[in-house]
C-alpha positions in Angstrom: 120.6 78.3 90.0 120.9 81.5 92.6 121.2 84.5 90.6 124.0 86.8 92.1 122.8 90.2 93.4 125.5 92.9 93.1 124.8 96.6 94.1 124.6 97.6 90.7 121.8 95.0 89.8 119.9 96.3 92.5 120.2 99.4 92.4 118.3 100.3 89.3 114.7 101.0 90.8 113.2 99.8 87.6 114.6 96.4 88.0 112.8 96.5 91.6 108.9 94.8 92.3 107.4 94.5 95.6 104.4 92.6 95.6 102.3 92.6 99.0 100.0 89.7 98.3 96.3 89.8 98.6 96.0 88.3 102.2 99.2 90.7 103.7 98.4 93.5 106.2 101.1 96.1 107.0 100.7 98.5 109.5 103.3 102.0 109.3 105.2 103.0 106.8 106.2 101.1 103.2 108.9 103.1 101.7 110.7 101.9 98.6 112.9 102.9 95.8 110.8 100.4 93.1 107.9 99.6 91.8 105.1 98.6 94.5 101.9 96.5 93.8 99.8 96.2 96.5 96.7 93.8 96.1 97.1 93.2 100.3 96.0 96.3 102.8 98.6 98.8 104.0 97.8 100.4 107.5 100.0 103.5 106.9 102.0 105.6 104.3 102.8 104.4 101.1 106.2 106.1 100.0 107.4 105.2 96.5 110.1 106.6 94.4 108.7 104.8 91.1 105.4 103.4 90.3 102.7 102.4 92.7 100.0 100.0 92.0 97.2 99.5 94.4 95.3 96.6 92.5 91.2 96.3 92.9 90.7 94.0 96.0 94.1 96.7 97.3 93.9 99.2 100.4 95.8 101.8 101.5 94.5 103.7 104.1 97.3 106.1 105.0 99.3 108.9 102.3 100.5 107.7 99.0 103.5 109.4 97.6 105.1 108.1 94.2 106.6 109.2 91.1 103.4 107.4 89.6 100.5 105.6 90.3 97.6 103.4 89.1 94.7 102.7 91.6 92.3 99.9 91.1 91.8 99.4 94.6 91.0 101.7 97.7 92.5 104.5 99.4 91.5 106.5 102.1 93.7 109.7 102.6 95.7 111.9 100.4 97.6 110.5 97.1 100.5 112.5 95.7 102.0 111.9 92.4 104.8 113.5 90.5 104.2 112.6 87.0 101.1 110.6 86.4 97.9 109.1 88.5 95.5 107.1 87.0 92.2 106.1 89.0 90.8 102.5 86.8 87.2 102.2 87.1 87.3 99.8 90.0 89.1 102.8 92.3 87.5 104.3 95.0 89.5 106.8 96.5 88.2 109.4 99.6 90.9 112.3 100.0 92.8 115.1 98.4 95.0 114.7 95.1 97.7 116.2 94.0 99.6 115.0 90.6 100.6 116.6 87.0 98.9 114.4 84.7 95.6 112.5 86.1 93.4 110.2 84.0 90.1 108.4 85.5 88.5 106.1 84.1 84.4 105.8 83.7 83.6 104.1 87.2 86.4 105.3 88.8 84.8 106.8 92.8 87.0 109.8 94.0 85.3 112.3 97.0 88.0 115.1 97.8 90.0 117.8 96.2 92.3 117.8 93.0 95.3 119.9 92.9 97.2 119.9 89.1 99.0 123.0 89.7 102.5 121.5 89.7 103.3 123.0 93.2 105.8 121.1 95.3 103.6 121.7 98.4 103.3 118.9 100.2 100.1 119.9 102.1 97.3 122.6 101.8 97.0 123.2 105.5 99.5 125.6 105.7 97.3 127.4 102.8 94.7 130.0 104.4 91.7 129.9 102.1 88.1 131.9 103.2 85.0 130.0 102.0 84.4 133.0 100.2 87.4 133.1 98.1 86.9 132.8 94.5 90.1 133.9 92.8 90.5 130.4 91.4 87.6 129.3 88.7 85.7 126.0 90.0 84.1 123.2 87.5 81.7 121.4 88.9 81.0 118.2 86.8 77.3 117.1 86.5 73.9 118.2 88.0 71.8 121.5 87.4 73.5 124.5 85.6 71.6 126.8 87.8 72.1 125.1 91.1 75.9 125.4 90.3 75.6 129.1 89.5 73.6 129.5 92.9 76.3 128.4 94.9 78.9 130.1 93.1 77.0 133.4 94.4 76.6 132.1 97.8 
C-alpha cells in the first residue's frame, strides 16, 4: 500500500535518505536537506544539511559541506563539517579540512590541511599567510624529531 507523503512527513531532514548507488555518476551540484550516502561518484559539490556518507568504493571529487560526515570512500577537494567528521580506515581524502570534532581511524589517507578552530570561514584564500609565519604552533605527526625541528627554523 502507497504511503501518503504530507509536508510535515517530509520535512523532518532526519526522516530523509538519499542513496546514489554504486554504479550512479552525477556531475554539478547534490544539495539536500537529509541524510546522503553516496557509494556511486559525484562530479561536483556535495551540499548537505545533515549527515553525509561517502561509503568505501564512494567518490566525490568536488567540496563537501554537511552538518556531519563519515568518509569511507574518496574525496578529492575540500570537506567542511559543522559538528563531526570521521575519516574510516578505508578513506582517502586529498584537500583541506575544516570541522569541530574530527576522528580518523588507523588506515585512514588524508594529504592537506586541518582547520578545528571553529571559524565560520568558508575558505582560507582570503587569509594572507607568509611561509614564515609561525604564530600558530605546528605538530607534525611521525618521522625524525630533529628533522621536524630543522624545518621549524627554516
Amino acid at each position: 500500500m502507497a504511503r501518503n507523503l504530507t509536508p510535515e512527513s517530509t520535512s523532518n531532514p532526519a526522516e530523509q535518505h538519499n542513496i546514489l548507488g554504486k554504479d550512479t555518476v552525477i556531475e554539478g551540484t547534490l544539495r539536500s536537506s537529509g541524510n546522503v550516502h553516496i557509494s556511486g561518484t559525484v562530479k561536483g559539490n556535495v551540499e548537505v544539511q545533515g549527515r553525509t556518507v561517502v561509503m568505501p568504493g564512494g567518490a566525490v571529487e568536488g567540496e563537501v559541506s554537511s552538518t556531519t560526515a563519515e568518509i569511507g570512500g574518496k574525496v578529492q577537494g575540500q570537506i567542511a563539517v559543522s559538528e563531526r567528521l570521521v575519516l574510516k580506515s578505508t578513506a582517502v581524502v586529498d584537500g583541506d579540512l575544516r570541522t569541530a570534532k574530527l576522528v580518523i581511524e588507523d588506515g585512514a589517507s588524508f594529504s592537506g590541511r586541518c582547520d578545528m578552530s571553529g571559524s565560520s570561514r568558508s575558505s582560507r584564500s582570503t587569509e594572507k599567510e607568509s611561509p614564515g609565519d609561525v604564530s600558530r604552533p605546528t605538530r607534525m605527526l611521525g618521522g625524525n624529531p630533529d628533522a621536524q625541528k630543522d624545518a621549524v627554523k627554516a
